[in-house]
N, C-alpha and C positions, 0 to 999 in steps of 0.2 A: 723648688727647694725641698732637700729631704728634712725630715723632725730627727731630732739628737738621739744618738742611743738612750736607749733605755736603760736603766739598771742592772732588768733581771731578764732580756734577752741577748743571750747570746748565740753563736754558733762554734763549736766541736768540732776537730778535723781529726780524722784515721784513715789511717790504711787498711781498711777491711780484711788483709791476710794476718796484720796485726792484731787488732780488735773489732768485731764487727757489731752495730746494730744489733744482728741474729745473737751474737754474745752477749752482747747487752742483757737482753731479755732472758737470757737463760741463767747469765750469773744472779739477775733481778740490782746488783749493786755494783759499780766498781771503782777502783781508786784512778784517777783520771791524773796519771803521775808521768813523767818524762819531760817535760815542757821547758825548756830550755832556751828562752827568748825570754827577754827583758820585757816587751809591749805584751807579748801572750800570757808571762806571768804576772803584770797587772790586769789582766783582764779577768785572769782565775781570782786573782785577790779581791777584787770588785763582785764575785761570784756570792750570791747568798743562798741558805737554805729553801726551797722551796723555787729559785729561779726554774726558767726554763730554758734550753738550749737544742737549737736546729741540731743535727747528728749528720755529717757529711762524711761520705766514702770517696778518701783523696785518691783513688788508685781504682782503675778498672772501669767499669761504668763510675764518673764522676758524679756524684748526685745528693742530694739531700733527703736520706732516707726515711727520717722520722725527729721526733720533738724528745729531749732527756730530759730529765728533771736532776737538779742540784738535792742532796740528799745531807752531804754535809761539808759546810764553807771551805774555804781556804785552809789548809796546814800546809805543817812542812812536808815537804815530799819526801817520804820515807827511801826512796830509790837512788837521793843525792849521795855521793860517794863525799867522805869527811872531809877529802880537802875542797869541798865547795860550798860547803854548811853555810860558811858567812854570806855566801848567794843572793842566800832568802827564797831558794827557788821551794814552789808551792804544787801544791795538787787540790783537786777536789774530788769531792766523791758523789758517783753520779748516778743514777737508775732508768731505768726505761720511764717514758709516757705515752705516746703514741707512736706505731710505724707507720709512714705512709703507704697508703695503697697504691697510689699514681707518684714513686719519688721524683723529685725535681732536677733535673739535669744541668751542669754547668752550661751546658747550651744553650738552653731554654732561659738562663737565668741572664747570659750574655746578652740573648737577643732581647732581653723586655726590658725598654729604655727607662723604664721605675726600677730598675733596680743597677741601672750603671752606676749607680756611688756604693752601693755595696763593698765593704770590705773583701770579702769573698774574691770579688772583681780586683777590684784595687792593688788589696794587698796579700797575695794568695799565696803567700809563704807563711803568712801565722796560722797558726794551730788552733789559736783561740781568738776569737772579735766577736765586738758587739756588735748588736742589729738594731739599728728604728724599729720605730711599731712599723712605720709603712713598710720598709723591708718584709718585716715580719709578717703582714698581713698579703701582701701581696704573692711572697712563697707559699702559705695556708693555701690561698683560693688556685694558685696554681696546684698544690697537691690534691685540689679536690675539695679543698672547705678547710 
């Protein structure tokens, strides 16, 4: 049996040609805006100051490159075009915390039978999901600690 998500773990999906982790850290802040699912934009909404979120590269090497941090909650997403205001579609805004030095690979993550309920797994078209602690704990020790 896995343990419920947790609050204030989640996991982040990019396309690194998009926006990358390396970007991340360079802008130090960014508006985490586009998100355009219904289940992805309550998962942003559930997002709080100070959360922390896995950083995944959906395109090229797939892999879980490093840990964001939630910087500032949910708003509105400045990049909705007006005729879809009534949406409610959200952003957050997010910053670097750690990059991994060993990232984790959608492979690696397939093959390790603790993490086959993983959203990631599951439902790998949202952008945004939450993680268990075990999830969570068990991608740490696979990055390395």
């Amino acid at each position: 049996m896995t343990s419920a998500p947790s609050s204030s773990r989640r996991l982040v999906k990019s396309e690194p040609e998009a926006y990358s982790y390396e970007q991340l850290v360079k802008d130090r802040v960014t508006s985490w805006t586009g998100v355009r699912n219904y289940t992805a934009r309550n998962n942003l909404r559930a997002m709080q100051k100070g959360d922390l979120a896995l950083f995944y590269h959906s395109v090229g090497p797939k892999e879980i490159v490093g840990i964001a941090r939630v910087s500032k909650a949910a708003f509105p997403d400045p990049t909705v075009p007006p005729e879809e205001a009534k949406l409610g579609w959200l952003a957050v805004e997010l910053g670097p915390h750690i990059a991994f030095e060993d990232p984790v690979s959608l492979a690696v993550i397939k093959a390790d039978p603790r993490l086959a309920d993983m959203l990631l797994v599951k439902q790998s078209r949202l952008s945004v999901t939450p993680v268990t602690e075990a999830e969570w704990d068990v991608v740490l020790s696979l990055a390395g600690g």
